[in-house]
C-alpha positions in Angstrom: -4.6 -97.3 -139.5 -5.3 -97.9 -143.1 -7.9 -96.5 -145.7 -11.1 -98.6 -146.6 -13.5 -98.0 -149.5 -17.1 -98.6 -148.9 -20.3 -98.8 -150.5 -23.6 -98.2 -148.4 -27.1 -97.4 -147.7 -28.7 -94.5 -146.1 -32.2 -94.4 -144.2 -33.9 -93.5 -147.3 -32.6 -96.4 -149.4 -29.9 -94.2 -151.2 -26.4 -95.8 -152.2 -23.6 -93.8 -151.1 -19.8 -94.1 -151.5 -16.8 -93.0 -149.2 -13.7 -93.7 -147.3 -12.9 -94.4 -143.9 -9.5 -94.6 -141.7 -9.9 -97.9 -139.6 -7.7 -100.6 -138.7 -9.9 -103.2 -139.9 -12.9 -103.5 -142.4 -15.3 -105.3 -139.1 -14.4 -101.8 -137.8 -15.7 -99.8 -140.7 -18.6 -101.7 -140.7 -18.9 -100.4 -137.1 -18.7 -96.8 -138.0 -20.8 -97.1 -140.5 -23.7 -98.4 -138.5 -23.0 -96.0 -135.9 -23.9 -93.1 -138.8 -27.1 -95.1 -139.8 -25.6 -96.6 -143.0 -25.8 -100.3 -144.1 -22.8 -101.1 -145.1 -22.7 -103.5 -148.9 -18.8 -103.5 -149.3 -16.1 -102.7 -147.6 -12.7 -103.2 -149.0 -9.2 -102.0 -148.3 -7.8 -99.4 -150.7 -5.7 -100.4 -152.8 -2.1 -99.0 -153.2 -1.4 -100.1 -156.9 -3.5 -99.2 -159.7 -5.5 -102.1 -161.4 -7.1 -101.7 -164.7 -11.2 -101.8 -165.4 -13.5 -101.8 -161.6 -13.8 -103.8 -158.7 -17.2 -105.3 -158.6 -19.6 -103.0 -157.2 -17.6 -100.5 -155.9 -15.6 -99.4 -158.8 -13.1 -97.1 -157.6 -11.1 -96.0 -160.8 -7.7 -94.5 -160.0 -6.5 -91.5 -161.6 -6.6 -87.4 -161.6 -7.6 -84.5 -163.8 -5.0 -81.9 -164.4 -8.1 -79.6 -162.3 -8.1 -81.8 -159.7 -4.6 -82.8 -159.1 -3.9 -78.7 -159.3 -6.4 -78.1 -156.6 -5.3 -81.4 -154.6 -1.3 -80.0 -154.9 -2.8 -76.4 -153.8 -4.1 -77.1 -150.7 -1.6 -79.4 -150.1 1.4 -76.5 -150.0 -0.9 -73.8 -148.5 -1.7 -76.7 -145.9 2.3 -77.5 -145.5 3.3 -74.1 -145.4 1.3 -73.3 -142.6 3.3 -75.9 -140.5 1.1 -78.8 -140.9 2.8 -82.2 -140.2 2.8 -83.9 -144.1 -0.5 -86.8 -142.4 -2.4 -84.1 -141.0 -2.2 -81.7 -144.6 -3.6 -85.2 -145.9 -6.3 -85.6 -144.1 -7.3 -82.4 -144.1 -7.4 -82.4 -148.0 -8.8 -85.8 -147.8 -12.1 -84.4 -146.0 -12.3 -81.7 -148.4 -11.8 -84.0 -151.3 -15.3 -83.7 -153.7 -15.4 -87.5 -155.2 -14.9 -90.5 -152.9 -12.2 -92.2 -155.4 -9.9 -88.8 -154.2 -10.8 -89.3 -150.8 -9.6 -93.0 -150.1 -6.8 -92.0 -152.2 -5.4 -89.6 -150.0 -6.1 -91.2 -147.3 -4.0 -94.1 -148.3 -1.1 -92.0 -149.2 -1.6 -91.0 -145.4 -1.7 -94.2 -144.4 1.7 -95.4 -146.2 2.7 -91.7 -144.7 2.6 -92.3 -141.0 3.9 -95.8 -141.3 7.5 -94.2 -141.8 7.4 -93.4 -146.1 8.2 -90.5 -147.4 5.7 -88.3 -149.7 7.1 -89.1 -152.4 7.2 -92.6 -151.9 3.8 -93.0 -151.2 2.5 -91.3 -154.0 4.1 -93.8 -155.8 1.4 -96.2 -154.7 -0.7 -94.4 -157.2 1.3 -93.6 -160.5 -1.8 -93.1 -162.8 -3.1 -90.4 -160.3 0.8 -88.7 -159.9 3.0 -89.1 -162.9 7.2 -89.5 -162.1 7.2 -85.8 -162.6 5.0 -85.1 -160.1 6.9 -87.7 -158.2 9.9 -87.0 -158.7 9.8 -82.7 -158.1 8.1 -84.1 -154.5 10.8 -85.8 -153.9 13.5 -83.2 -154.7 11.4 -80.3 -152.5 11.5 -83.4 -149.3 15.1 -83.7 -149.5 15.7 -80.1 -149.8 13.0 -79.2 -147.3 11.5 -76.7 -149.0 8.3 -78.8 -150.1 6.0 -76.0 -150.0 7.0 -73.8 -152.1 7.9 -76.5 -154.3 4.2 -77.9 -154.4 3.2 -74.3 -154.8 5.6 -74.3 -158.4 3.8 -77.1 -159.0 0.4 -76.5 -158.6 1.3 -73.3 -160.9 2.8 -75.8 -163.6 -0.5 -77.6 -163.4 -2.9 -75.1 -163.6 -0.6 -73.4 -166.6 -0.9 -77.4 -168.4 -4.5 -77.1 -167.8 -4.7 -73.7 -169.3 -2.7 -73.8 -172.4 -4.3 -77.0 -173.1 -8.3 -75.7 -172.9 -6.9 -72.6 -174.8 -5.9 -75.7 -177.7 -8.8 -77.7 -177.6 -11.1 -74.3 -177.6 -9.3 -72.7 -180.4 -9.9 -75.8 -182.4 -13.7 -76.8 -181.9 -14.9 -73.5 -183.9 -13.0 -74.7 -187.2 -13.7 -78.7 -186.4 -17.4 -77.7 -186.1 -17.3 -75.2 -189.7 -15.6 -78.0 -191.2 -17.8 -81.5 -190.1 -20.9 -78.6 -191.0 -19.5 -78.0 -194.3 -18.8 -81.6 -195.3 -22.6 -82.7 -194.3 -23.9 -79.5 -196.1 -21.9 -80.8 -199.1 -23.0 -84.5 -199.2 -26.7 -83.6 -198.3 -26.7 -81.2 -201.6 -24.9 -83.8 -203.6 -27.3 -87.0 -202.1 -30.2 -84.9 -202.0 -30.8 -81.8 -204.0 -28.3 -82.5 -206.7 -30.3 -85.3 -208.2 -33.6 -84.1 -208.1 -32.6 -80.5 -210.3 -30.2 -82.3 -212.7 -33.1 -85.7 -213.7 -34.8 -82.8 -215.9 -31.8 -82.2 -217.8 -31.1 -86.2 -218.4 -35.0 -86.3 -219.2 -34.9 -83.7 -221.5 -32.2 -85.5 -224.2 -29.9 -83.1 -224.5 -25.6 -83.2 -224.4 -24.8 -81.7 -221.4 -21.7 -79.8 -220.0 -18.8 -81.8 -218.9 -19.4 -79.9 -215.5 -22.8 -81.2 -215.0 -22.3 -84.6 -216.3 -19.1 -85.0 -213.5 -21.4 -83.5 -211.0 -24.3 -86.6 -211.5 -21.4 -88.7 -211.2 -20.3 -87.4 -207.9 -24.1 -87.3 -206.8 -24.3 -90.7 -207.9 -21.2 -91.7 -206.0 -22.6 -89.7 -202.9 -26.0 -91.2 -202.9 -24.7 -94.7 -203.0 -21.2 -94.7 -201.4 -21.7 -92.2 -199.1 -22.5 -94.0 -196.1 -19.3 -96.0 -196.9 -17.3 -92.6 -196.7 -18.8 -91.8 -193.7 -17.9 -94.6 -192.0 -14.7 -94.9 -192.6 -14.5 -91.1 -191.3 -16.0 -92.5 -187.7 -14.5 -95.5 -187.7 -10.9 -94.1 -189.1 -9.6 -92.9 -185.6 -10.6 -96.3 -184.1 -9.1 -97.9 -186.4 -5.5 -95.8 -186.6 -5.2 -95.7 -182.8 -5.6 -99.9 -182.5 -2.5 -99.4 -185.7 -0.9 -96.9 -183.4 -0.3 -99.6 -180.7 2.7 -101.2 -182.8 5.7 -99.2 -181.9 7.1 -99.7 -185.7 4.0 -97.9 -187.2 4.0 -95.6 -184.6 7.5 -93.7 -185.4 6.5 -93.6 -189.5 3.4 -92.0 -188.3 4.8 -89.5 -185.7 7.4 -88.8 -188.7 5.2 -88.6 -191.2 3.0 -85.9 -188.8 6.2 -83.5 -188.4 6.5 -83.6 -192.1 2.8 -82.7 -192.6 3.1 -78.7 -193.8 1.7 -75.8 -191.1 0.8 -78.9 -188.6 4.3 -81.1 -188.4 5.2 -77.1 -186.8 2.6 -76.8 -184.4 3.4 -80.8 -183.5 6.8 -79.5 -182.8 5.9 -76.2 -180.6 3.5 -78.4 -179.0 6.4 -80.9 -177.8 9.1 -78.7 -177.2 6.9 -76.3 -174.7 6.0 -79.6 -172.9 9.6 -80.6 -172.8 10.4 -76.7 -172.1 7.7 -76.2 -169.5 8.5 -79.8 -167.8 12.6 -79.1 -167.2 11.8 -75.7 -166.1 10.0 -76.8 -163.0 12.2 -80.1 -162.6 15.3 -77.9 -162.5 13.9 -75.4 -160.3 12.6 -78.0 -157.6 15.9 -79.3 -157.3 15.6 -82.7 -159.6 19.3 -83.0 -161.1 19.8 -82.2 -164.9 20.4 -85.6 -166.5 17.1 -87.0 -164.2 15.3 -83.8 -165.4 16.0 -85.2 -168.7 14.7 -88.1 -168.8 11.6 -87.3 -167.2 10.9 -84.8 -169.8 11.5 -86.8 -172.2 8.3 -89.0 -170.8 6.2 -86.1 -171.5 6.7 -85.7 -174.8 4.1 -87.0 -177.6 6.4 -87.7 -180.9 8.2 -90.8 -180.6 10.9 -88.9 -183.0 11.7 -86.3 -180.9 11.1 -88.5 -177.4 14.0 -90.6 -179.0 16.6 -87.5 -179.4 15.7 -86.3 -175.8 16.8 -89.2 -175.0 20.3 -89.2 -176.6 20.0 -85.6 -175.3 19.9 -86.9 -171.7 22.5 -89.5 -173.0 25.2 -87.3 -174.1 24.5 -84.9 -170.9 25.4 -87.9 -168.3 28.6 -88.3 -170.3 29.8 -84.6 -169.5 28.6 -83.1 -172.7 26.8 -79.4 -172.6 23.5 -79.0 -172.9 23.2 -76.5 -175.3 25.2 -78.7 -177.8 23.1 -81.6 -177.6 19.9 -80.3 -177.9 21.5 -78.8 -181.0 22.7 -81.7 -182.3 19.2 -83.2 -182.3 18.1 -80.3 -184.5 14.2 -80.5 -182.8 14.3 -77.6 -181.7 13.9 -73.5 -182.0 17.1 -71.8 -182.2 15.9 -69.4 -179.4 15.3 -72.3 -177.3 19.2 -72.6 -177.4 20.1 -69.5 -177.5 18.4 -68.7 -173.9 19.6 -72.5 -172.6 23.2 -71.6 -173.6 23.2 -68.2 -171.5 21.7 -70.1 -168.7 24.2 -72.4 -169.2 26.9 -70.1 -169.3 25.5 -67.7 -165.9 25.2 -70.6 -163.7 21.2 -69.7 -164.4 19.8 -72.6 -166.2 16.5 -72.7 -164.0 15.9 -69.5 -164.4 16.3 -69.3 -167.9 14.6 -72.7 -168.7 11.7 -71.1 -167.1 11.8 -68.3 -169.9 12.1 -70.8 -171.9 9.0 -72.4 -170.9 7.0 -68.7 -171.1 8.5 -67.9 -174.8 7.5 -71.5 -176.4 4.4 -71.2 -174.5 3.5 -67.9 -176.2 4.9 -69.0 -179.7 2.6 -72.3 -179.4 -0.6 -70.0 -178.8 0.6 -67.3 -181.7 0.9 -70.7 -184.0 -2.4 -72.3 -182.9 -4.4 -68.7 -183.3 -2.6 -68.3 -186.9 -3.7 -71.8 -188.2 -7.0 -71.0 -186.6 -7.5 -67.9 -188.4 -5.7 -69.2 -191.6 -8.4 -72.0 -191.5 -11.7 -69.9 -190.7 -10.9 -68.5 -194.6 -10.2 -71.2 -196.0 -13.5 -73.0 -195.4 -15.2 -70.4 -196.2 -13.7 -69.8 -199.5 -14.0 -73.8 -200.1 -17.8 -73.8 -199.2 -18.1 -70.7 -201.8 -16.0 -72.9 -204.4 -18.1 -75.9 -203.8 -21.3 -74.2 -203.9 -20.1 -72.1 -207.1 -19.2 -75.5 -208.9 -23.1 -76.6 -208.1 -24.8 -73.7 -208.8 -22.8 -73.7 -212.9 -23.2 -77.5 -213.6 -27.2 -76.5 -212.5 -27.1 -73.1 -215.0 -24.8 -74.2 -217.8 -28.0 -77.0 -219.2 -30.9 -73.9 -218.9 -28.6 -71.3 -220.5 -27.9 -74.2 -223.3 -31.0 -75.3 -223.5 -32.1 -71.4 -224.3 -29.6 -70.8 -226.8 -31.2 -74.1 -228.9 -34.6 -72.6 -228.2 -33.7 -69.2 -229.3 
């Protein structure tokens, strides 16, 4: 049987989407009637991803880090309780809350009981389950322990998940004080500015240096400052269309770990990825120098991508781990220092997973000392600012009552 999508109305007019098991589509439509649904489209699911929609139905492939962890949890507590791999699908498949997950699963299934392996079908669907995922399936088939090995997965996951939420909610408060400074700023220098300092200009009189640079920067504001703020929208656009040239791409990603406080927290960021992704890979079984080179997928700087990969290199020529990592000089000292006893006790998972735990922990201690390093600083910066305003404004009255005195 294979997996068809299907778009359809109920009684009351409604369009619903779904998936059905069938061996043809003339079948589907059959079902469908059957449930008092009018089927519009029926079309088989595809098992290789295609970019944009298909006409009406518009399946889009791919998986949330939430959603693939709760897929890859059900699917080892399913397994573990002795399910055969096709009936854990389906099973998962009916409880799946989005249409797009369902026909998915249910065309892994269907590649599943035509003779593939897990792993193999997943591959069908590489947007939706990344060669890690892949390739720690594959490693827990051919050791026969794929539950517990979908289980350290679906902890790896969540952990991604987490630690990444934990980033992006650490950052909004000072991305919000900071975009709520910068319009506070240009609507007193566009707005307010101008309308205080005119008496001063009407008035005759020499004024301060301050105040006369503050007009100009008023001026500037009022009549450029749509300008700036465009270029601040558009900027991103802009850098990530420059970002698709792979030249421009490895000045930028070196000129980022150069970048003071940040070009660190870049580099945590990488190296608990990197950390966090061998630990599980070498624990599910996945040889070293594969492990390797998988990890090195994962990681976001080009730069240190690139030694990984000698790293993985110089590791499938015989050379120790320990050393090579070293040798790239990417990463923490500790880092080593834990690898190389793992190394040396026939423990590398192990230890690569305390790995993973300690870079994990110094990434948050980073991100909450930049965060609190920043709050300060923009407060301090909105004082300064509004300090500079509130002189340029006083330093015309107070001269202007010395000459009347």
């Amino acid at each position: 049987m294979a997996a068809f999508e299907y778009l359809a109305l109920d009684t009351k007019g409604r369009q619903c989407k779904g998936a059905l098991e069938a061996d043809s589509a003339r079948q589907v439509r059959q079902l469908l009637r059957e449930r008092q649904l009018a089927p519009l489209a029926v079309k088989a699911t595809r098992s290789r991803e295609q970019a944009g929609t298909d006409g009406r139905l518009g399946f889009v492939r791919g998986l949330g880090a939430r959603d693939l962890a709760l897929l890859t949890r059900q699917l080892a507590t399913l397994i573990q309780a002795a399910l055969p791999i096709e009936e854990a699908l389906r099973a998962a498949a009916a409880q799946a809350r989005l249409p797009r997950i369902q026909s998915m699963l249910l065309a892994v299934r269907a590649r599943v009981l035509e003779g593939h392996g897990l792993a193999s079908s997943l591959q069908a669907f590489p947007a939706a389950f990344p060669e890690l995922y892949r390739a720690t399936v594959a490693a827990g088939e051919h050791a026969g322990h794929l539950g517990p090995v979908l289980e350290q997965l679906a902890d790896y996951t969540e952990q991604r998940q987490q630690s990444r939420q934990k980033i992006q909610l650490a950052l909004l408060y000072p991305l919000i004080l900071m975009c709520a400074s910068l319009l506070i700023v240009g609507f007193l220098l566009g707005y307010v500015v101008p309308d205080v300092v005119r008496v001063f200009v009407d008035s005759g009189q020499t004024l301060p240096a301050l105040t006369r640079g503050l007009i100009v920067l008023s001026d500037w504001v009022k009549g450029w400052g749509w300008l700036a703020l465009l270029i601040l929208l558009l900027g991103p656009v802009a850098l990530r269309w420059a970002l698709r040239d792979e030249a421009f791409r490895r000045r930028w990603h070196g000129l980022l770990l150069r970048l003071p406080l940040f070009g660190g927290l870049i580099r945590a960021t990488d190296c608990a990825r990197f950390a966090s992704t061998l630990a599980i890979l070498t624990r599910s079984g996945v040889p070293l120098v594969e492990a390797l080179g998988i990890g090195a997928e994962v990681i976001a700087n080009r730069l240190i991508r690139d030694e990984v990969v000698v790293v993985a290199r110089k590791v499938r020529e015989g050379g120790s781990l320990t050393r090579a990592l070293e040798a790239s000089g990417q990463f923490p000292p500790m880092m080593l220092h834990m690898i190389a006893s793992g190394e040396r006790s026939g423990e590398l998972d192990q230890m690569l997973a305390r790995t993973a735990r300690n870079q994990e922990n110094d990434l948050g201690a980073q991100v909450a000392l930049l965060v609190g390093l920043f709050e300060p600083f923009m407060l301090v910066f909105m004082g300064a600012v509004v300090l500079v305003i509130v002189l340029a404004i006083l330093l015309p009255i107070l001269s202007l009552n010395q000459l009347v005195g």
